[in-house]
Backbone as CSV, one residue per row, in Angstrom:
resi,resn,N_x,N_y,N_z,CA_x,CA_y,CA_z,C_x,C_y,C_z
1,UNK,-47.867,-73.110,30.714,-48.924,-73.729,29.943,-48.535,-75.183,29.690
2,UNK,-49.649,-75.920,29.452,-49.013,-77.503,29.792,-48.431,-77.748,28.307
3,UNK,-48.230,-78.849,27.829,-47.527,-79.305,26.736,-48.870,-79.827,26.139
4,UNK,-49.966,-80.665,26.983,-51.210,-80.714,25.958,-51.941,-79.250,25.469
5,UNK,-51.987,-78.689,25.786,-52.691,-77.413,25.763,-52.004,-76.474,24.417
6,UNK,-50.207,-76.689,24.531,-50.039,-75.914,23.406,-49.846,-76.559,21.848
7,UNK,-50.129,-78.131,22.631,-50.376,-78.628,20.977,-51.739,-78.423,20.451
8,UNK,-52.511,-78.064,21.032,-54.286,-77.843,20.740,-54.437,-76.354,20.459
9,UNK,-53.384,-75.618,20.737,-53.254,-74.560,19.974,-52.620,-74.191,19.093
10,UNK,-51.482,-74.676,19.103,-50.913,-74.914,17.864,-51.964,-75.336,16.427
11,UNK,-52.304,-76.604,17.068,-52.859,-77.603,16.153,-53.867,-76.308,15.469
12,UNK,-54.992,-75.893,16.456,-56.038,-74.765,15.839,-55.275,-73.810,15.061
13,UNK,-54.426,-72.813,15.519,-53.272,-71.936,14.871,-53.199,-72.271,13.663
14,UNK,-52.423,-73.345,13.240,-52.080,-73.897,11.999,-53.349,-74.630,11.051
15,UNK,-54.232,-74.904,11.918,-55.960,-74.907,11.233,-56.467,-73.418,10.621
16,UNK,-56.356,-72.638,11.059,-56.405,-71.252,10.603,-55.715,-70.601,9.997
17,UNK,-54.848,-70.662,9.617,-53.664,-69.882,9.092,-53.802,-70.764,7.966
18,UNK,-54.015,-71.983,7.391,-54.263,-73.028,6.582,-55.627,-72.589,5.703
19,UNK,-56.351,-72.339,6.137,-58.009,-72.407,5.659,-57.910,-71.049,5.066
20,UNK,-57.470,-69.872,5.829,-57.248,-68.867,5.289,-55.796,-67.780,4.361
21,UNK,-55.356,-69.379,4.050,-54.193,-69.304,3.069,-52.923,-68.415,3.376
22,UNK,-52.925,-68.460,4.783,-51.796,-67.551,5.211,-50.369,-68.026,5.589
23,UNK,-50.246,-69.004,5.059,-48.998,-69.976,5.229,-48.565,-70.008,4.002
24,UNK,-47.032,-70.088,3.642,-46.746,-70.305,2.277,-46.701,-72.226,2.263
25,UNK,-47.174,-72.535,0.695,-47.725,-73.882,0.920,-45.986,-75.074,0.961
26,UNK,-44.808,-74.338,1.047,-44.103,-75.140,1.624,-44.177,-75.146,2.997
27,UNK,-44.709,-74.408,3.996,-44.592,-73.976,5.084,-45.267,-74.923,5.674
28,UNK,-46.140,-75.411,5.073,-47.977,-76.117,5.528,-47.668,-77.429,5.197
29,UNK,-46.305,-77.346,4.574,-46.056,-79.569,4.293,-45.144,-79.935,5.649
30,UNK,-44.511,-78.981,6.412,-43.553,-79.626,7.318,-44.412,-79.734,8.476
31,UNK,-44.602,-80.981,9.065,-45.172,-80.681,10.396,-44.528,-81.039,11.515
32,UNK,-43.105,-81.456,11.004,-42.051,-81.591,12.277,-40.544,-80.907,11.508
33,UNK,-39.456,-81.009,12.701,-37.939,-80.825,11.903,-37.658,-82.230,11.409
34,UNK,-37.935,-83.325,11.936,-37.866,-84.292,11.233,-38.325,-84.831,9.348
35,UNK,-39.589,-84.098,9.294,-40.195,-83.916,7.796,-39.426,-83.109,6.623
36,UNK,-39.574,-81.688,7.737,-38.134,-80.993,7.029,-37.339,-81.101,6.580
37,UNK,-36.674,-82.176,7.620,-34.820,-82.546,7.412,-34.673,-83.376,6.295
38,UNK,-35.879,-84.695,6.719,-36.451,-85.145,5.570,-36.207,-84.718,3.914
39,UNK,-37.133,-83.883,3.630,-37.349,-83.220,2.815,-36.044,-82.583,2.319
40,UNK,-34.997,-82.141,2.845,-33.801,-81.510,2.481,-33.151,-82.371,2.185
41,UNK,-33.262,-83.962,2.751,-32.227,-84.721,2.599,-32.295,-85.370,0.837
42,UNK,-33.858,-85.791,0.836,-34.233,-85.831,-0.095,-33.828,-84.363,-1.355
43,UNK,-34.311,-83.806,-1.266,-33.689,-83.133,-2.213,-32.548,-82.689,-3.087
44,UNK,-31.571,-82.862,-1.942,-30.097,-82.838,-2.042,-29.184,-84.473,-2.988
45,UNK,-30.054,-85.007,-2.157,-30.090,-86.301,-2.696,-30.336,-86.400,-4.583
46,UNK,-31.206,-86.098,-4.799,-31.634,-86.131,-6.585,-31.053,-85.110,-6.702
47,UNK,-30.885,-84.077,-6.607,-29.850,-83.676,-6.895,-28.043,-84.262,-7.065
48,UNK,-27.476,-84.840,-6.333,-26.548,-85.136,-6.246,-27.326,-86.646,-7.459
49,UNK,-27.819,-87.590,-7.276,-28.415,-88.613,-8.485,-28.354,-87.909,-9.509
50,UNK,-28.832,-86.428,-10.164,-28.621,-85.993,-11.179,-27.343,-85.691,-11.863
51,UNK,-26.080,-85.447,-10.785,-24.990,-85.411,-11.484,-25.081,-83.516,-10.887
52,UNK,-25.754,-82.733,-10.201,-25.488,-81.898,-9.936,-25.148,-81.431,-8.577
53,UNK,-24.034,-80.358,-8.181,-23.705,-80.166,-6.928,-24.751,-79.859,-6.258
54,UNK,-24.324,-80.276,-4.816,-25.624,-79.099,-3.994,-24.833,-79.002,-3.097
55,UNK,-25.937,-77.665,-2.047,-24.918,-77.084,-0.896,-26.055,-76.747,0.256
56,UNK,-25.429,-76.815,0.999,-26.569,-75.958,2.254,-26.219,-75.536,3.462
57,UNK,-27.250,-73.922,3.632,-26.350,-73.150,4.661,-27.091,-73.260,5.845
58,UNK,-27.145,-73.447,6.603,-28.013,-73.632,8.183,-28.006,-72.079,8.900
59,UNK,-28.450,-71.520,9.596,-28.512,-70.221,10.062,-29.258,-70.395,11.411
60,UNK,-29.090,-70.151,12.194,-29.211,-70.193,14.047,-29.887,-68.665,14.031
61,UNK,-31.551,-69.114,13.733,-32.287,-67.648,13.987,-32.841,-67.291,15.091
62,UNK,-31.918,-68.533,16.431,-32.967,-68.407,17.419,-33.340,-66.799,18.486
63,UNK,-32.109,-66.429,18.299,-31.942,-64.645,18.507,-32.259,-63.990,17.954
64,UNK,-33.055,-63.983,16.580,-33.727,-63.288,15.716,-35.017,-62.775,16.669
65,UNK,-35.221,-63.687,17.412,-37.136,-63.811,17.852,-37.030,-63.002,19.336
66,UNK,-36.052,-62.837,19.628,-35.724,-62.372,21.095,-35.793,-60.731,20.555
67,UNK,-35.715,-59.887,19.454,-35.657,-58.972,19.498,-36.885,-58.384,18.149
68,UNK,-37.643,-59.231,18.115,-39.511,-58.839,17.576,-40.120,-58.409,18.164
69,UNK,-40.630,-56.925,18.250,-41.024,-56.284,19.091,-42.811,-57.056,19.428
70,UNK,-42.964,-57.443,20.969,-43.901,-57.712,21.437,-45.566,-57.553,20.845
71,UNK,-45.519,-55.805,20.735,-46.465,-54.609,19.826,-46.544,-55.434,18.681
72,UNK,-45.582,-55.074,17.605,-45.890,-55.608,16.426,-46.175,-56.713,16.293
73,UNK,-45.458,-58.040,16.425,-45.929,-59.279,16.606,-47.678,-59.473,16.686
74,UNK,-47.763,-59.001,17.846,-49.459,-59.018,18.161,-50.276,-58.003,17.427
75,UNK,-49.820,-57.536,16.568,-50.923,-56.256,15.917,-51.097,-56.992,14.278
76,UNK,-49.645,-57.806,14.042,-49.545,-58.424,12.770,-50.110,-59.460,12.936
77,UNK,-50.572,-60.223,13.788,-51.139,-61.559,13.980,-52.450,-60.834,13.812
78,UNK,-53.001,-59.953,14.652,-54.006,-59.714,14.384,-54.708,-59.260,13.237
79,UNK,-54.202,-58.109,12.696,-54.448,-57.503,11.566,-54.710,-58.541,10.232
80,UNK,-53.276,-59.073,9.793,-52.848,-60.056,9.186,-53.450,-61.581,8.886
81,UNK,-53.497,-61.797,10.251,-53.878,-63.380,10.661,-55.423,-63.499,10.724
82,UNK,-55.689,-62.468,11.380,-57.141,-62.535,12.053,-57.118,-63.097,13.227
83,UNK,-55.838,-63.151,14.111,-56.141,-63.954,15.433,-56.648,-62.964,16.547
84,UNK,-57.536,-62.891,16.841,-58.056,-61.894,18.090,-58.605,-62.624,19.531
85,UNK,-59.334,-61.683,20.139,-59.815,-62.387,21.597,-58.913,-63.543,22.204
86,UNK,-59.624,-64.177,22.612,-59.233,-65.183,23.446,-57.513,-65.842,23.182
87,UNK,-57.654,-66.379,21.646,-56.324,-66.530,21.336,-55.186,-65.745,20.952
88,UNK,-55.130,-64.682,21.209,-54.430,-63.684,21.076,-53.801,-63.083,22.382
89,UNK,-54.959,-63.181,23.646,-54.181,-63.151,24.981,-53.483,-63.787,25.487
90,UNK,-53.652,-65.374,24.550,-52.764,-66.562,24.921,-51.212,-66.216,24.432
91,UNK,-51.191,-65.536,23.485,-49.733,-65.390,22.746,-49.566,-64.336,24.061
92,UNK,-49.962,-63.417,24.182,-49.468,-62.155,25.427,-49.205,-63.053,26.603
């Protein structure tokens, strides 16, 4: 699939999942790892300005996703999400 194509689904994806409040609303402020990182750096930051420690643990979930069963994934998007038809064969 090309690289324009899965940002226009993405982009819709996250249009939907948005409108129908299915994102937690920290989830819906990052729209890159850059914003993110952002955002952590900042935080850590006033924190440490306040005079208080901070810490942070990083976790490598990329093997987490390799073993989500196919089935469920697509039954929870659906059910859940409301993603059906057309965009739903795209995830398959």
């Amino acid at each position: 699939m090309s690289k324009l194509l899965q940002r226009v689904i993405l982009r819709r994806l996250l249009e939907h999942l948005k409108f129908n409040g299915l994102l937690p609303s920290a989830q819906s402020e990052f729209h890159s790892t850059d914003t993110a990182l952002a955002n952590v750096l900042s935080v850590i930051l006033m924190a440490l300005d306040q005079g208080n420690v901070a810490a942070l643990a990083l976790v490598d979930l990329t093997a987490v996703f390799d073993t989500v069963s196919r089935r469920i994934l697509l039954r929870r998007l659906s059910e859940l999400c409301g993603i059906s038809g057309m965009a739903l064969s795209w995830i398959t």
